[in-house]
C-alpha positions as CSV (number, residue, x, y, z in Angstrom):
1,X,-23.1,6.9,-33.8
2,X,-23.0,8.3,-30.4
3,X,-20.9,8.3,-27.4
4,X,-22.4,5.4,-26.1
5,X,-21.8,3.6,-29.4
6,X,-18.1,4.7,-29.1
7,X,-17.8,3.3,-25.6
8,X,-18.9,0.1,-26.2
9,X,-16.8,-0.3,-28.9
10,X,-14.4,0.7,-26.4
11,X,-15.6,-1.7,-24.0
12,X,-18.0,-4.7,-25.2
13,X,-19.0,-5.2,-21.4
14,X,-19.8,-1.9,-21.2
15,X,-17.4,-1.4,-18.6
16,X,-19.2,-3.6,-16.5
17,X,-17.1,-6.6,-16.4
18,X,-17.1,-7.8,-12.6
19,X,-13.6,-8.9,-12.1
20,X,-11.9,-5.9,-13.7
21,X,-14.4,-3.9,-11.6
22,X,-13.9,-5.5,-8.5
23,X,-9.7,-5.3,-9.3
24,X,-9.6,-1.6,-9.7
25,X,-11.9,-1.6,-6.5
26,X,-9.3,-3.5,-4.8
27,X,-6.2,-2.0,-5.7
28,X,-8.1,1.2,-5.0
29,X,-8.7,0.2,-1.2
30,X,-5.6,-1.2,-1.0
31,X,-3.8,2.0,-2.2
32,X,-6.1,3.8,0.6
33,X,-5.4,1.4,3.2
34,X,-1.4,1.7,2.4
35,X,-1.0,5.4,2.9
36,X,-3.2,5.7,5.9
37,X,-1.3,2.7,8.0
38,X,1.3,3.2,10.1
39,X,3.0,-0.7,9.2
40,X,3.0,-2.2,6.4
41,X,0.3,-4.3,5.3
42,X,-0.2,-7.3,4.0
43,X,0.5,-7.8,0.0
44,X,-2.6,-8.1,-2.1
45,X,-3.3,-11.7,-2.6
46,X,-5.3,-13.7,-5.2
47,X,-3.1,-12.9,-7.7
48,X,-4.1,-9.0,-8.3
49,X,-1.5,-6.9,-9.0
50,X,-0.8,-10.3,-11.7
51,X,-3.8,-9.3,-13.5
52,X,-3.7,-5.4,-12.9
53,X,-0.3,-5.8,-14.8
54,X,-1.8,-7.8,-17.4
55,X,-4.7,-5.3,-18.1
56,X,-2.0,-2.6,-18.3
57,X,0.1,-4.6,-20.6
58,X,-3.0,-5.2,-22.9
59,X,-4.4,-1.6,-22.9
60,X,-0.6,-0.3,-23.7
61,X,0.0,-2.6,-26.7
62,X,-4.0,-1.9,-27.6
63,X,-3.6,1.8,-27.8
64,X,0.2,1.3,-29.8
65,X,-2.2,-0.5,-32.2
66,X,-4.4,2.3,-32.9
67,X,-1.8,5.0,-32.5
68,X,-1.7,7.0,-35.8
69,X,-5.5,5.9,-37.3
70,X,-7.1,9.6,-38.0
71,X,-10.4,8.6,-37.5
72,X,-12.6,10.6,-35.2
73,X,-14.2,7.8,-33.6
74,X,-10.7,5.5,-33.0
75,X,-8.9,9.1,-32.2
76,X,-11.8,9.3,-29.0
77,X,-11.7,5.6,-28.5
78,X,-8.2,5.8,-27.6
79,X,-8.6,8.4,-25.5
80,X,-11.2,7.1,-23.5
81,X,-8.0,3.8,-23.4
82,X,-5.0,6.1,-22.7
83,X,-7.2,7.6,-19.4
84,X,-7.8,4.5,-18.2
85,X,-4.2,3.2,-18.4
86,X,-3.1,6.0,-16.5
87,X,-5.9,5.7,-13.8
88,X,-4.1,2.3,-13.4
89,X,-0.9,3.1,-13.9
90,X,-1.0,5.9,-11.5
91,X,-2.6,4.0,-8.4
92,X,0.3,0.9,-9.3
93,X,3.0,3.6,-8.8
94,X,1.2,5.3,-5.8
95,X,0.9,2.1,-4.3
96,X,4.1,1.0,-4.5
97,X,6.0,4.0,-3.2
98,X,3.6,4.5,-0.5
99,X,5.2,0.7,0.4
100,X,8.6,1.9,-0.3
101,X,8.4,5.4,0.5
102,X,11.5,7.3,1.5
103,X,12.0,8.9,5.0
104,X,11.2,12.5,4.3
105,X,8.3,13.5,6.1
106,X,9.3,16.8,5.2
107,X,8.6,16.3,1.3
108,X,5.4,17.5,0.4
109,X,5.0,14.8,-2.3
110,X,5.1,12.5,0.7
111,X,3.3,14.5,3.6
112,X,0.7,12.4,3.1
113,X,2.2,9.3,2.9
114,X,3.8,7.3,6.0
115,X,7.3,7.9,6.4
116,X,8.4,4.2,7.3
117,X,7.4,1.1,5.6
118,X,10.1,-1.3,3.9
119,X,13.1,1.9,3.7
120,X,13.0,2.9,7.2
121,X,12.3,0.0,9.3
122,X,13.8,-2.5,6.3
123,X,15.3,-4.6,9.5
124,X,12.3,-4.9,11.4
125,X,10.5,-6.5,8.4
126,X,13.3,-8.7,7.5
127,X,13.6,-10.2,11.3
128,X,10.2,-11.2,11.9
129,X,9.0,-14.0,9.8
130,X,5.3,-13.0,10.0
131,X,6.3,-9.6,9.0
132,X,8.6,-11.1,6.1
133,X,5.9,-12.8,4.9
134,X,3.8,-9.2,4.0
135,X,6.5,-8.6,1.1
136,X,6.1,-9.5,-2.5
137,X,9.1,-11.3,-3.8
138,X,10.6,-8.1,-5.1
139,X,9.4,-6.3,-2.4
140,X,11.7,-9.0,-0.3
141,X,14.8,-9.0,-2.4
142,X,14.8,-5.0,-2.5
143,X,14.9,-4.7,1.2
144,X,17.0,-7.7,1.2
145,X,19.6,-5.6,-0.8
146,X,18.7,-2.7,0.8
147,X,19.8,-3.5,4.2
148,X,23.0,-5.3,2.9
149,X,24.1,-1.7,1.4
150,X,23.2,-0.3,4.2
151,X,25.4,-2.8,6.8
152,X,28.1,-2.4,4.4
153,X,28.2,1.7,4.5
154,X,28.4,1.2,8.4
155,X,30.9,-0.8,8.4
156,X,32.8,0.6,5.9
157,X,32.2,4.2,7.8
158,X,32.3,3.6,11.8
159,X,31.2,0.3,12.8
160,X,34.6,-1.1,12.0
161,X,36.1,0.3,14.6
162,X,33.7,-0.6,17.3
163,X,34.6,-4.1,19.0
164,X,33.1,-7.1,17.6
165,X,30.2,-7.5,20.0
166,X,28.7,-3.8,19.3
167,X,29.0,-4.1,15.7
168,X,25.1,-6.1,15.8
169,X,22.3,-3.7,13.9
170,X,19.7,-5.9,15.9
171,X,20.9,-6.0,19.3
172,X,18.5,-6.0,22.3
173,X,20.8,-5.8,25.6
174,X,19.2,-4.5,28.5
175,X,15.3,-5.0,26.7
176,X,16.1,-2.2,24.2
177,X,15.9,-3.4,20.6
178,X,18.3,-1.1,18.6
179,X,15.7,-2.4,15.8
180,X,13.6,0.8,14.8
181,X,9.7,-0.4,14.3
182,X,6.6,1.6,12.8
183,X,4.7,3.5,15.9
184,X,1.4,1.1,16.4
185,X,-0.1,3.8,19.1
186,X,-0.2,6.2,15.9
187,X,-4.0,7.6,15.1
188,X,-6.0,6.0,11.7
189,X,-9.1,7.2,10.4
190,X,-11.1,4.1,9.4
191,X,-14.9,3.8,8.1
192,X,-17.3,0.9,9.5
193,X,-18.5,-1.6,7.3
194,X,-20.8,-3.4,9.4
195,X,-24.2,-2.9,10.3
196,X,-23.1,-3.0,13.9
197,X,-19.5,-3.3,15.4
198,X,-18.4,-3.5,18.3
199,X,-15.2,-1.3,19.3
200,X,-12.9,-1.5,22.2
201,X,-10.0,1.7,21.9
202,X,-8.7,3.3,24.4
203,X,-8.5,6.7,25.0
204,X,-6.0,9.5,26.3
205,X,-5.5,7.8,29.6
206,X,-5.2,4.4,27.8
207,X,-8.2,2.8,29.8
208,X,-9.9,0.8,26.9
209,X,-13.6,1.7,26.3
210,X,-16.3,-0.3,24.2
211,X,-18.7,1.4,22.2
212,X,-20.9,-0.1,19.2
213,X,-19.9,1.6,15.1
214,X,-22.4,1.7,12.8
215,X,-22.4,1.2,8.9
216,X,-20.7,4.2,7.8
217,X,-19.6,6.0,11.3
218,X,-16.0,7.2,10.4
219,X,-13.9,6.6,13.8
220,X,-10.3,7.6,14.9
221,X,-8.4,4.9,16.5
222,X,-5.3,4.2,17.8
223,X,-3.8,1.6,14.9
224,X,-3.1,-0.9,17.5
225,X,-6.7,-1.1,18.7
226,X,-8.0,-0.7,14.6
227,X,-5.6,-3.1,13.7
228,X,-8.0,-6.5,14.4
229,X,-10.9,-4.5,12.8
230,X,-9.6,-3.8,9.8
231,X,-8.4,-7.9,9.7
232,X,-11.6,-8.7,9.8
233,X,-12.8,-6.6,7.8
234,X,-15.3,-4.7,10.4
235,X,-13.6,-1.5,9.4
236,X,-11.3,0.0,6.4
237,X,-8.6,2.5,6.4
238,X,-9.8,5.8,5.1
């Protein structure tokens, strides 16, 4: 029996199976997408991440099954599982903290990785209903929390002795929101996707200029003028 042999046993599709393809696809672009935009995105739908969990859940208890057989081929076989799970289980974690990620631009774990997202800009999320509407129920009830602890430690350390009227987080007197949003003029990278697509960015004297992308051109953008694309799907985040 050769390797091949061994692989399908691993996998009867043959690793072709078009849904779990097009999942790790997904999660993979998403992943991308996350640590390359300046706001948060919107949460995977179609129920994704429920069947990414499922998959890891399955290949965990799969591989405590054939923990401890000495066979050659089952030792392989569940190698061949165990590097799969953590290809999964590594982009579900990178994902997620790239959503969550702490504000230490300084880290070098995290110089990659926007700064902002739910942590640092946890009220600006939380008061705009289309923007509240990009969290995953835990994703919601974290920041939730999070920005109650974080009211409370004010309170509890200076805002208590500030009158009643200056003690708002959200206040906007005088036009200026005291609410702390993601920077939309930031740069992106993104790839075209299209044959042909038509781009309107503007450039360092913020006069907007059209120009056509083609299929594969990788083009830096502000992300307010990539924003759209990438909706639409003309573009993605690179």
């Amino acid at each position: 029996m050769d390797i091949d042999d061994i692989l399908r046993e691993v996998d009867p599709a043959g690793g072709a199976a078009p849904r779990g393809k097009r999942d790790l696809q997904e999660l993979t672009r998403a992943w991308v997408a996350e640590r390359s935009a300046p706001e948060l995105l919107e949460w995977p739908a179609d129920g994704l991440f429920e069947r990414i969990n499922e998959r890891i859940k399955t290949q965990i208890e799969r591989v405590e099954e054939m923990t401890g057989d000495m066979d050659p081929k089952t030792n392989f076989a569940l190698i061949v599982i165990q590097t799969e799970l953590e290809r999964y289980k590594f982009l579900v974690r990178s994902y997620l903290r790239a959503r969550i990620a702490k504000d230490d631009s300084k880290s070098k774990a995290n110089r990659h990785c926007p700064p902002q997202q739910i942590d640092k800009h946890t009220l600006h999320y939380l008061s705009t209903p289309s923007l509240r509407a990009r969290l995953s129920g835990t994703e919601l009830a974290y920041a939730t929390r999070h920005q109650a602890l974080l009211h409370d430690h004010y309170l509890s350390s200076f805002l208590a002795s500030f009158p009643a009227a200056l003690q708002n987080l959200n206040d906007a007197a005088g036009n200026i929101s005291m609410v702390d949003a993601p920077d939309l003029e930031a740069a992106v990278f993104v790839r075209v996707l299209r044959p042909r697509c038509e781009v309107a960015a503007r450039g360092t004297d913020s006069d907007a200029e059209r120009f056509e992308g083609r299929e594969g051109d990788v083009l830096i953008l502000r992300w307010a003028d990539a924003k759209a694309l990438v909706g639409r799907g003309d573009v993605e985040l690179v």
